[in-house]
C-alpha positions, 0 to 999 in steps of 0.5 A: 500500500502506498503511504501519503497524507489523509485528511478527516474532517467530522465535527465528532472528535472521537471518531475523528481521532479514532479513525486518525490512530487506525491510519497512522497505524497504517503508516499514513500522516493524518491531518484533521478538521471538525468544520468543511471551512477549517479542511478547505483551509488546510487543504490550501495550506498542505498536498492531501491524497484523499479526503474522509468526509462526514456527509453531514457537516456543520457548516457544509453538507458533504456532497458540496464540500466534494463538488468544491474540493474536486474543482479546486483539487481535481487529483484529491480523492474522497470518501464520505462517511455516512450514518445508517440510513442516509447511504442515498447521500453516499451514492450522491457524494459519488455523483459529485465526485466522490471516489466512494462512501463507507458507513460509519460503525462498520467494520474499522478494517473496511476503511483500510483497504479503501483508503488504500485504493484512493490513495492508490489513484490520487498518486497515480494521478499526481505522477500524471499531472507532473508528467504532464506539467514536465512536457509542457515545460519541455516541449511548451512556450517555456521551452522558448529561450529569450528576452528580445522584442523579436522573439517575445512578439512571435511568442504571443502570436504563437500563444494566441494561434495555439487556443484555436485550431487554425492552420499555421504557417512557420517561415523563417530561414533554416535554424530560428526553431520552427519545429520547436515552435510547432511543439509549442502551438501543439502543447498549448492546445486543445490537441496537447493529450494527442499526437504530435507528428513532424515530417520533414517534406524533403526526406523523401522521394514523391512516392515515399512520401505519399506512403508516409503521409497517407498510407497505403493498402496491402498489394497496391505497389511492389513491397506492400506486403501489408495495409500501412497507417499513414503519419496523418492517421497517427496524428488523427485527433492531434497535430502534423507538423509538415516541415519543408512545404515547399518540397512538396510534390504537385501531386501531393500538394492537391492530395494535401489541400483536399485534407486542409478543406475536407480532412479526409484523404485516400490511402495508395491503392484504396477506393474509399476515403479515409476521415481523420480530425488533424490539425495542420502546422507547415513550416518553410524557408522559401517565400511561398507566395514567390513560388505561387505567383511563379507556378512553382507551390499550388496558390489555393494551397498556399492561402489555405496554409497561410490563414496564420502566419508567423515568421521567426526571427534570425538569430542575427536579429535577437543579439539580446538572447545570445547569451541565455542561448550559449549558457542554456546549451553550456548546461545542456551539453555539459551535463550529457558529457558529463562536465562541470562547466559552468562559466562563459568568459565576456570574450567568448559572449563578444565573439558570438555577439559579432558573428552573423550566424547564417545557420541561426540557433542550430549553428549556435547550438553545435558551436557551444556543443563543440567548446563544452567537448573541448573544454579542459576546465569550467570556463569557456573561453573565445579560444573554443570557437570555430575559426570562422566565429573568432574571426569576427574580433579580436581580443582587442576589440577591433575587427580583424582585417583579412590583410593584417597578417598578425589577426590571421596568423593569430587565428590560424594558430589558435585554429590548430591549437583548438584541432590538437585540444591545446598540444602544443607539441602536435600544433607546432608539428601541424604548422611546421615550425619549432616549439619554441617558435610556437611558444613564442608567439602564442606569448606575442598573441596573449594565447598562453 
C-alpha cells in the first residue's frame, strides 16, 4: 500500500481521532478538521491524497464540500462517511465526485483497504499531472529561450494561434526553431493529450512520401506486403507538423489541400476515403507566395496554409538572447558529457555577439556543443570557437582585417591549437615550425 497524507474532517472528535490512530497505524500522516471551512483551509495550506468526509457537516453538507474540493483539487480523492440510513447521500457524494462512501460503525478494517485504493489513484494521478506539467515545460512556450522584442512578439502570436485550431504557417530561414515552435502551438492546445507528428517534406522521394503521409493498402505497389497507417492517421485527433512545404510534390500538394478543406484523404491503392480530425502546422524557408505567383507551390494551397502566419526571427536579429542561448546549451551539453562547466568568459559572449550566424540557433547550438567537448576546465573561453566565429574580433576589440597578417596568423594558430585540444607539441608539428617558435608567439598573441 502506498503511504501519503489523509485528511478527516467530522465535527465528532472521537471518531475523528479514532479513525486518525487506525491510519497512522497504517503508516499514513493524518491531518484533521471538525468544520468543511477549517479542511478547505488546510487543504490550501498542505498536498492531501484523499479526503474522509462526514456527509453531514456543520457548516457544509458533504456532497458540496466534494463538488468544491474536486474543482479546486481535481487529483484529491474522497470518501464520505455516512450514518445508517442516509447511504442515498453516499451514492450522491459519488455523483459529485466522490471516489466512494463507507458507513460509519462498520467494520474499522473496511476503511483500510479503501483508503488504500484512493490513495492508490490520487498518486497515480499526481505522477500524471507532473508528467504532464514536465512536457509542457519541455516541449511548451517555456521551452522558448529569450528576452528580445523579436522573439517575445512571435511568442504571443504563437500563444494566441495555439487556443484555436487554425492552420499555421512557420517561415523563417533554416535554424530560428520552427519545429520547436510547432511543439509549442501543439502543447498549448486543445490537441496537447494527442499526437504530435513532424515530417520533414524533403526526406523523401514523391512516392515515399505519399506512403508516409497517407498510407497505403496491402498489394497496391511492389513491397506492400501489408495495409500501412499513414503519419496523418497517427496524428488523427492531434497535430502534423509538415516541415519543408515547399518540397512538396504537385501531386501531393492537391492530395494535401483536399485534407486542409475536407480532412479526409485516400490511402495508395484504396477506393474509399479515409476521415481523420488533424490539425495542420507547415513550416518553410522559401517565400511561398514567390513560388505561387511563379507556378512553382499550388496558390489555393498556399492561402489555405497561410490563414496564420508567423515568421521567426534570425538569430542575427535577437543579439539580446545570445547569451541565455550559449549558457542554456553550456548546461545542456555539459551535463550529457558529463562536465562541470559552468562559466562563459565576456570574450567568448563578444565573439558570438559579432558573428552573423547564417545557420541561426542550430549553428549556435553545435558551436557551444563543440567548446563544452573541448573544454579542459569550467570556463569557456573565445579560444573554443570555430575559426570562422573568432574571426569576427579580436581580443582587442577591433575587427580583424583579412590583410593584417598578425589577426590571421593569430587565428590560424589558435585554429590548430583548438584541432590538437591545446598540444602544443602536435600544433607546432601541424604548422611546421619549432616549439619554441610556437611558444613564442602564442606569448606575442596573449594565447598562453
Amino acid at each position: 500500500m502506498q503511504k501519503g497524507k489523509l485528511l478527516i474532517i467530522d465535527d465528532e472528535e472521537r471518531l475523528r481521532n479514532l479513525l486518525a490512530r487506525i491510519l497512522q497505524l497504517e503508516g499514513h500522516e493524518v491531518i484533521t478538521a471538525g468544520t468543511a471551512k477549517e479542511g478547505l483551509k488546510k487543504l490550501q495550506q498542505e498536498s492531501v491524497q484523499v479526503v474522509l468526509s462526514d456527509v453531514k457537516l456543520p457548516d457544509v453538507d458533504g456532497i458540496t464540500l466534494s463538488e468544491t474540493i474536486k474543482k479546486n483539487y481535481p487529483a484529491t480523492e474522497i470518501i464520505v462517511l455516512t450514518a445508517y440510513g442516509t447511504i442515498n447521500d453516499g451514492v450522491k457524494a459519488i455523483k459529485a465526485g466522490a471516489f466512494d462512501y463507507i458507513t460509519k460503525g462498520d467494520d474499522n478494517e473496511k476503511i483500510i483497504p479503501l483508503v488504500s485504493k484512493a490513495m492508490d489513484k490520487a498518486l497515480l494521478q499526481q505522477q500524471v499531472m507532473d508528467l504532464q506539467s514536465k512536457l509542457n515545460t519541455r516541449f511548451g512556450f517555456d521551452r522558448l529561450i529569450g528576452k528580445s522584442n523579436a522573439i517575445t512578439d512571435v511568442i504571443k502570436l504563437a500563444q494566441k494561434v495555439a487556443l484555436t485550431d487554425t492552420t499555421v504557417l512557420l517561415l523563417g530561414e533554416t535554424g530560428t526553431g520552427k519545429e520547436i515552435f510547432a511543439e509549442a502551438i501543439h502543447q498549448a492546445s486543445g490537441r496537447s493529450a494527442k499526437s504530435f507528428v513532424a515530417v520533414n517534406c524533403s526526406a523523401f522521394t514523391k512516392e515515399l512520401l505519399e506512403s508516409e503521409l497517407f498510407g497505403h493498402k496491402a498489394g497496391s505497389f511492389t513491397g506492400a506486403i501489408k495495409d500501412k497507417k499513414g503519419l496523418f492517421e497517427e496524428a488523427n485527433g492531434g497535430t502534423i507538423f509538415l516541415d519543408e512545404i515547399g518540397e512538396l510534390d504537385h501531386d501531393l500538394q492537391a492530395k494535401l489541400l483536399r485534407v486542409l478543406e475536407s480532412q479526409q484523404f485516400i490511402k495508395i491503392g484504396d477506393t474509399k476515403p479515409t476521415q481523420v480530425n488533424v490539425r495542420i502546422l507547415a513550416a518553410t524557408n522559401r517565400n511561398l507566395l514567390n513560388e505561387s505567383n511563379e507556378g512553382h507551390f499550388r496558390s489555393d494551397l498556399y492561402y489555405r496554409l497561410s490563414v496564420f502566419q508567423i515568421t521567426l526571427p534570425a538569430l542575427r536579429e535577437r543579439k539580446k538572447d545570445i547569451r541565455l542561448l550559449a549558457e542554456y546549451f553550456m548546461q545542456h551539453f555539459a551535463l550529457k558529457v558529463k562536465k562541470q562547466v559552468n562559466t562563459l568568459t565576456n570574450e567568448f559572449i563578444e565573439k558570438l555577439e559579432a558573428y552573423s550566424w547564417p545557420g541561426n540557433i542550430r549553428e549556435l547550438k553545435n558551436v557551444v556543443e563543440r567548446a563544452v567537448i573541448l573544454a579542459d576546465s569550467n570556463v569557456l573561453d573565445d579560444s573554443l570557437l570555430p575559426y570562422e566565429v573568432q574571426q569576427q574580433q579580436i581580443k582587442s576589440g577591433s575587427p580583424v582585417s583579412a590583410f593584417d597578417l598578425s589577426s590571421v596568423e593569430r587565428l590560424h594558430i589558435q585554429r590548430v591549437l583548438n584541432h590538437t585540444h591545446g598540444n602544443r607539441a602536435e600544433a607546432a608539428h601541424l604548422l611546421n615550425i619549432g616549439v619554441a617558435t610556437l611558444y613564442r608567439k602564442l606569448k606575442e598573441y596573449n594565447l598562453e
